[in-house]
Residue, then its C-alpha position, 0 to 999 in steps of 0.5 A: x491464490x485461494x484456500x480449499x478446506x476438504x473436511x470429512x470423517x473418513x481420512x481416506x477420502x480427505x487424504x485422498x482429495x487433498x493429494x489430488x486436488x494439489x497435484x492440479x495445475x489449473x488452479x490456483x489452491x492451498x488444499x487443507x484437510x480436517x477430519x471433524x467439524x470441530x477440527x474445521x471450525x479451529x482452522x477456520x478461526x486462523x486461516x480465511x478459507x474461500x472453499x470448503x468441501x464438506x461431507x454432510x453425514x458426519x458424527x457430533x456436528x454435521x455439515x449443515x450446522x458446520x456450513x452455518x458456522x463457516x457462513x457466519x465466519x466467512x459470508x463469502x466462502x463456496x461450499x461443496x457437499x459430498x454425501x454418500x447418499x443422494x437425499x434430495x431433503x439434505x440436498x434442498x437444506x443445503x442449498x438453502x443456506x448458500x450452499x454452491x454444489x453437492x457431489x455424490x461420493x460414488x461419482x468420482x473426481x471429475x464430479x469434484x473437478x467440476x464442482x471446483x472450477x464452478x466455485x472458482x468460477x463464482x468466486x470470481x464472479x463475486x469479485x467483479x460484483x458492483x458492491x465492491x464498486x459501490x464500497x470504493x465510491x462511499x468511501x471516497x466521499x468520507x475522504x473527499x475532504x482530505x482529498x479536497x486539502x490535498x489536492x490544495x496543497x500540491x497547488x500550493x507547492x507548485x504543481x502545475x499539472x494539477x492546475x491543468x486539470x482544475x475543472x475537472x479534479x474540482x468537479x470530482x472532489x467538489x471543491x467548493x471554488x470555481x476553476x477560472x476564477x482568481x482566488x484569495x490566500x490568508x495564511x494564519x499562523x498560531x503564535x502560541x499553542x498554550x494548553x493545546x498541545x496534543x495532535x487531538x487538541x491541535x486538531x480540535x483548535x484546527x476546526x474550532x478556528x475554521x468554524x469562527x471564520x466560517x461564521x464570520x465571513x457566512x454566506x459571502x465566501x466559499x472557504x477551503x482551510x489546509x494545514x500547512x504545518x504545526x502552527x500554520x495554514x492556508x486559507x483559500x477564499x472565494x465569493x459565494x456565487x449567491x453571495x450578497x452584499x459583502x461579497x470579496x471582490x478583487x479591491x475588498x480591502x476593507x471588508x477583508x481586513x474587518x473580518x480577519x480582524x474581528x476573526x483574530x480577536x474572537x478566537x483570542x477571546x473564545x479560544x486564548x489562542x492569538x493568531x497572526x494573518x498575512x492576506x494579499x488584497x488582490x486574488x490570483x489565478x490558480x497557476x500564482x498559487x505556489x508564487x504567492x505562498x512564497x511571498x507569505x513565507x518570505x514576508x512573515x519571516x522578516x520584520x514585523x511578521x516576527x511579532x505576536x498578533x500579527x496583521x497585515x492585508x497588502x497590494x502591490x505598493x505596499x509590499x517590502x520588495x525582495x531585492x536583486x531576485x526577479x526569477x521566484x524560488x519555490x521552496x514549498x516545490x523543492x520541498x516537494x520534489x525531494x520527498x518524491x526523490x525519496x519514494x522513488x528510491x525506497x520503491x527503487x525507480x531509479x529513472x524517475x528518482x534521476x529525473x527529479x534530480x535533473x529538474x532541480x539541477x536545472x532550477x538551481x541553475x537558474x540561479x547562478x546570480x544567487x548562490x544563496x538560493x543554490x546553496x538552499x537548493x544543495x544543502x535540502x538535499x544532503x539530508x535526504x541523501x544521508x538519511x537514504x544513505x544510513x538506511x543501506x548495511x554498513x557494508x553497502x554504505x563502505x566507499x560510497x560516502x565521502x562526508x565532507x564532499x557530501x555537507x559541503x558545497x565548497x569542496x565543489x569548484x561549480x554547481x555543475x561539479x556538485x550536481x554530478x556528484x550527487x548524480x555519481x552518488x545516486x547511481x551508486x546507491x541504487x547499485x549497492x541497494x540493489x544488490x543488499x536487496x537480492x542477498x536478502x532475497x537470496x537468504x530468504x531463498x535458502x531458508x525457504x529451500x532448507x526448510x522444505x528439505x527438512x520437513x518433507x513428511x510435514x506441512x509443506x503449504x505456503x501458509x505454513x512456510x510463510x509462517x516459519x519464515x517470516x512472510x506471508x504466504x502470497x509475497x513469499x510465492x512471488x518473492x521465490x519465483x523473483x529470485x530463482x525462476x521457479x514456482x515454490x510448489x514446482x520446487x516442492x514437488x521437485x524435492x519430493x521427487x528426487x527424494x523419493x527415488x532416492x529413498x527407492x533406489x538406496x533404501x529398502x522401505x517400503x513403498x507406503x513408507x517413501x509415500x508417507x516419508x514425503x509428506x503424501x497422505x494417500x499412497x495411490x496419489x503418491x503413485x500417480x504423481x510419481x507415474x505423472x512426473x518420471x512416465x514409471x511406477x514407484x516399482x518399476x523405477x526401483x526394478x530398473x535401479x535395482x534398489x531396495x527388494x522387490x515389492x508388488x502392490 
């Protein structure tokens, strides 16, 4: 919805316009009124304004040193010139400074009509304009390395439609690896942050780290750095396709193992920071991705990946075998598919949160050999259902949680059993939230609706409400709508009407009084909009009542 400002030091032609101009359906406005340029100027300061009608002759400050102001404010704004007087001089330094359109004061409202939808017309105009396109794309190169490590990390976590779409999604972000060559995986982990404990000095070691390793391994490999968490990362390496001599081929055992040593013993050095690495000599294929990060967290946490300084660069005869598993579990994928499940039910999908629910049913279903993986699985899951959980009213959340059938995957006969009943649990919770979400709908609803009633003679757009209530403007509009069925400005204009014949049929007050009692600044609009909205005068309504006395324009 656009904004319109009508300044003018007349108040019956503001008054005027501003009834008029919110009794049209074909646009989409908030209309406001000032009656000076310093008056304009104040609202201008609080509100962005898209249009402003301005008379050019006014005292103190005309239009033209108003039209600058509002430019400087706001560089997209229409603005519209009503004048008195058809002064060719005035006009030409109007349209000098972006100035849309100028009407004659005696051609009416049709000539405002057609100066508004000219400037709608451009304002939409200005919206399709290529710079916006050109903002997004300069953009999305600053955030093309975040966008480079994220797309590295949902690889990582097992996301195979990503790797479906390697060629292309390198080529959009520029990933500096090739699609259908294999790659090389080092995780590095901080074996102690000593002075660097801050977010910004994590970050700094961060980078400082990627730069040592960079320097070493120049010119002979292409390398992608991600963070994992607090003291871990992944890097992803490949040959650089010029590389020379040194290049890391699928058995560079020993040319790997030499530069991650001397890349751990420079950054002790230089940043006392000891670092521990664990790197498979042999590089997978993409789609390993997620299989060989699952062997880094398995390796490191047993054995000799407890200590400090850590290294160890095997191949397949040298790796501890993970005994009696011969189908790989991805935890980093569970990880990932439970933070969607969580999205899912804060923006309440509940298909798509059920879906995520049944893949990982049937994951843990693979493993009916292992009850150590399905208890994993179930026991990841309790925390995100009692962290949805709490965040329904203490009302919504009475009868559904049975706590000790929730934490423990014994008071469960089967896996089956326990899955249905988080699939019992998940259904219920979107049900209890649904309806917390239309009783809070429904009060914002009744303090919209009071409001108005209360303040009929006042400031009744959607700004000012949205200002009383909470909102903004635009989401309280949509919100209403939602909930009842009806436009809040058709509501508004309903309340106003039925409190006019009210007032028409049971008072005696004048005509002019109704009018301004329901908030409209000019009486003859307060006609039309009566005339338009019952096919009768004010008059005649109260005449075939029989209310008030009789009154006569």
């Amino acid at each position: 919805m656009h904004r319109l400002l009508i300044v003018d030091d007349e108040p019956l032609i503001v008054h005027g316009l501003v009834d008029f101009i919110s009794q049209q359906e074909r646009w989409p406005l908030e209309v406001y009124g000032a009656l000076s340029a310093e008056e304009a100027l104040a609202m201008l300061d609080r509100h962005r304004m898209d249009i402003v009608i301005s008379d050019i002759g006014m005292p103190e400050m005309d239009g033209l040193e108003l039209q600058k102001r509002i430019v400087r404010r706001w560089p997209k704004c229409k603005i519209i010139f009503l004048t008195g007087f058809n002064d060719f001089d005035y006009v030409q330094e109007a349209m000098r400074h972006q100035g849309l359109d100028y009407v004659l004061k005696a051609e009416g409202d049709d000539a405002v009509v057609q100066a508004l939808e000219k400037a709608i017309e451009q304002i939409k105009e200005d919206i399709r304009k290529e710079e916006l396109i050109l903002q997004a794309d300069k953009q999305l190169k600053l955030a093309i390395p975040s966008l480079q490590k994220e797309l590295l990390s949902h690889i990582l976590q097992g996301d195979l439609h990503s790797v479906t779409r390697l060629d292309s999604l390198f080529g959009e972000l520029n990933v500096p690896f090739a699609s259908d060559a294999p790659v090389m995986m080092a995780m590095v982990r901080y074996d102690h942050f000593g002075r660097f404990h801050s977010i910004y000095d994590r970050s700094l070691l961060s980078y400082s780290i990627q730069n040592i390793a960079q320097e070493v391994l120049t010119n002979s490999v292409s390398l992608v750095s991600i963070e994992l968490d607090r003291s871990r990362m992944m890097w992803f390496m490949q040959p650089c396709p010029d590389g020379e001599g040194g290049g890391l081929s699928v058995n560079a055992l020993p040319y790997a193992g030499g530069c991650l040593e001397l890349i751990q013993q420079t950054c002790r050095e230089l940043l006392d920071m000891p670092l521990s690495f664990i790197m498979k000599e042999i590089a997978v294929p993409w789609a390993e991705v997620g299989d060989l990060y699952e062997e880094y967290n398995r390796l490191l946490s047993r054995g000799l990946g407890m200590g400090s300084e850590f290294l160890w660069i095997y191949d397949e005869t040298t790796a501890m075998p993970h005994e009696g598993r011969h189908t790989p579990f991805h935890s980093g994928q569970l990880r990932s598919r439970i933070d969607l499940m969580t999205l899912y039910f804060q923006n309440g999908q509940k298909d798509a949160f059920e879906g995520v629910l049944s893949d990982i049913v049937a994951e843990g279903g693979r493993f009916t050999a292992d009850p150590s993986i399905q208890q994993e699985i179930y026991y990841s899951l309790v925390p995100m259902f009692l962290s949805q959980l709490n965040r329904l009213s203490g009302e919504e959340q009475r009868g559904l949680i049975d706590i000790g059938r929730l934490t423990g995957l014994g008071a469960h006969v089967s896996w089956n059993e326990a899955m249905e009943y988080l699939r019992m649990l998940s259904s219920s919770m979107f049900a209890e939230s649904r309806g917390g979400m239309e009783r809070e709908e429904n009060v914002v609803v009744h303090k919209v609706q009071r409001y108005v009633q209360e303040h009929l003679g006042g400031d009744l757009s959607l700004v000012a409400i949205g200002d009383v209530i909470g909102h903004n403007s635009k989401y309280l509009s949509r919100l209403y709508k939602k909930a009842t069925g009806e436009d809040l400005s058709a509501y508004i204009s309903g309340t106003k009407l039925k409190k006019a014949q009210e007032m028409l049929k049971d008072t005696n007050m004048k005509i002019y009084e109704v009018s301004a009692a329901i908030g409209f600044l000019s009486e003859p609009y307060f006609y039309r909009f009566f005339r338009k909205a019952t096919g009768m005068t004010p008059q005649d309504y109260r005449d075939l009542h029989g209310g008030g006395t009789h009154e006569h324009l």
